[in-house]
N, C-alpha and C positions, 0 to 999 in steps of 0.2 A: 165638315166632310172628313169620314176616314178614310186614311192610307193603307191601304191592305197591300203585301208585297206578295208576287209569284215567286216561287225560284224552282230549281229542281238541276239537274247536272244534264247536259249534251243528251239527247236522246230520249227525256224522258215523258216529254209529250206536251209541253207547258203552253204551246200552241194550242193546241187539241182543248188542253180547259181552258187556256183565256178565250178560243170562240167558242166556250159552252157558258161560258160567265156574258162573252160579247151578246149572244141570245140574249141574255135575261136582263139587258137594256145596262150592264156596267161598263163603264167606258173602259178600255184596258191602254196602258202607256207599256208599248216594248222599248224596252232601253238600248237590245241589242242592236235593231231595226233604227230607232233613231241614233244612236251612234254612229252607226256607217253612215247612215242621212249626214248627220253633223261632221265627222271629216269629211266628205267630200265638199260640204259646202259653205261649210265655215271660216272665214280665210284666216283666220288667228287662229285658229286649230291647226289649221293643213301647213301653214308656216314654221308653227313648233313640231309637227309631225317632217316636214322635209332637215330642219336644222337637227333634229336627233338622228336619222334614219338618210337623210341624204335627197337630192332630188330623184332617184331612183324608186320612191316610196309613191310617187304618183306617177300614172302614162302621161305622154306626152297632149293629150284629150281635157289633162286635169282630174281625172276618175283616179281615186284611191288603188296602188296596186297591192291588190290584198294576197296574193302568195308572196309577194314580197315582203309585205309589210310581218304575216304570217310565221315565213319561216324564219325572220329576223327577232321577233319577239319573244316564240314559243322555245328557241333557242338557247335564249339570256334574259334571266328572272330580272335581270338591275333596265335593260330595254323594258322590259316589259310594265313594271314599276313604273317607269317615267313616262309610259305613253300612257298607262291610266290616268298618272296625275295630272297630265292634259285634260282627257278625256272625261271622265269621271266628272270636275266639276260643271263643266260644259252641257252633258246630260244633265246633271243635277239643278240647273237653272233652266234646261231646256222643260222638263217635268216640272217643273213651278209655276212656269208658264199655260203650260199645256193642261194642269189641274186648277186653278184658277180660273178657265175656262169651262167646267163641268158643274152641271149642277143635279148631283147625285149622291145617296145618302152615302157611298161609297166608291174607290175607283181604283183597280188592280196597274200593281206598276212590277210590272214582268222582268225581271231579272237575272239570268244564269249564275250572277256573282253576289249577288244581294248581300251575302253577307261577309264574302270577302273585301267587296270596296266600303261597305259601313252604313250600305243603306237601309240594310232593317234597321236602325237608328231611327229614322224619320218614317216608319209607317208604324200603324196602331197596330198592326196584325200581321204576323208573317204562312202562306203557305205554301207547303212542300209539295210536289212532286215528285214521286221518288219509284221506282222500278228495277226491274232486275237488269242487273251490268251488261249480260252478254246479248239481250233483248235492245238492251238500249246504242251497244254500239252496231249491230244488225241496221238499225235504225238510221244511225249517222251513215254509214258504210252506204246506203242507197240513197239517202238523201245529198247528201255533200263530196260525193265519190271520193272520199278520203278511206286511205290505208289501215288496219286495225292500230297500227302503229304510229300513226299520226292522231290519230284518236285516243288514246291513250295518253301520249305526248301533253295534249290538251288537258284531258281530263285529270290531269296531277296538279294542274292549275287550281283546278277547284274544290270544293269541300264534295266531302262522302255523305252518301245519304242519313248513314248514324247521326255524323253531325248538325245536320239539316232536322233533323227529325226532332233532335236532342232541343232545338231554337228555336220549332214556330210553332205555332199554335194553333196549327189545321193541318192534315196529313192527308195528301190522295195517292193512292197506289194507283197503278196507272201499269195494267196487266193485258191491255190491249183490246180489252172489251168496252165498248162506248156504252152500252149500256150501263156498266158498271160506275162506269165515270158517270154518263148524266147523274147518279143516284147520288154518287157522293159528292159533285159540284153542286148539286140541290141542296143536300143537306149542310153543306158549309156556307151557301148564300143565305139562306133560313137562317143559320146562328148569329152571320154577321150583319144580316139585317134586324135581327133581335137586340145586336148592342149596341147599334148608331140612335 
């Protein structure tokens, strides 16, 4: 079975094609989605998340406080670092798990960082997502009622579309028209069901 990786930066629609990939019967793994799943319910994780961050990193409920946890991170790159190294392997055995279970010639494993934590490493094929910047934080701006400047803040976090574009090896622009995108999710399913 191949590993085919999503990425793309905040905004850029990665949702939108992993349910146009989901159609075409590929299983999709969100990393993002299962992370917050995994702090919240992991108790080795949420322990080294309260010892770095404090008990103030979760409500009193046990629910992850994520403006806290947020604006403690996005803050200080050496925080931020360490909560990946928690985190990151955590998902990455979570995804072992959870592909292990599929039985498909192929299965997207959706990731905002792919290639900042190292995980296009472990998939056969990497592809982008990639759109225009001020389209894309429009996008966050109504989705996650965050400031253009918290958006921003974020987005220095991650890699630019050049360098995305420069590392995988399938590219979808992603211009706001679904039509556009089914054609091009088509023709990248087609190529990589050609090489499985």
């Amino acid at each position: 079975m191949k590993i085919v990786g999503l990425t793309g930066g905040m905004g850029s629609g990665k949702t939108t094609v992993c349910n146009l990939f989901l159609e075409k019967g590929v299983p999709v793994y969100n990393s993002d989605l299962r992370a917050k799943w995994l702090m919240n319910h992991s108790d080795a994780l949420k322990h080294e998340i309260q010892l770095l961050l404090g008990s103030d990193a979760y409500t009193v409920s046990g629910e992850l406080n994520r403006g806290f946890v947020s604006n403690k991170i996005f803050q200080d790159n050496a925080l931020l670092t360490q909560i990946n190294n928690f985190v990151h392997p955590a998902v990455f055995n979570d995804f072992e798990l959870w592909k292990n279970q599929q039985k498909t010639p192929f299965v997207l494993k959706e990731s905002a960082i792919l290639f900042e934590s190292g995980g296009n490493l472990f998939c056969n094929y990497v592809i982008a997502v990639v759109g225009d910047l001020e389209t894309r934080i429009k996008r966050v701006m109504e989705r996650d009622k965050l400031s253009r400047e918290e958006i921003l803040s974020r987005m220095q976090h991650q890699w630019k579309d050049p360098q995305r574009i420069e590392k995988s090896n399938f590219v979808i622009y992603n211009q706001g028209h679904i039509s556009e995108l089914k054609e091009q999710v088509d023709k990248v399913y087609q190529e990589i069901l050609a090489k499985t």
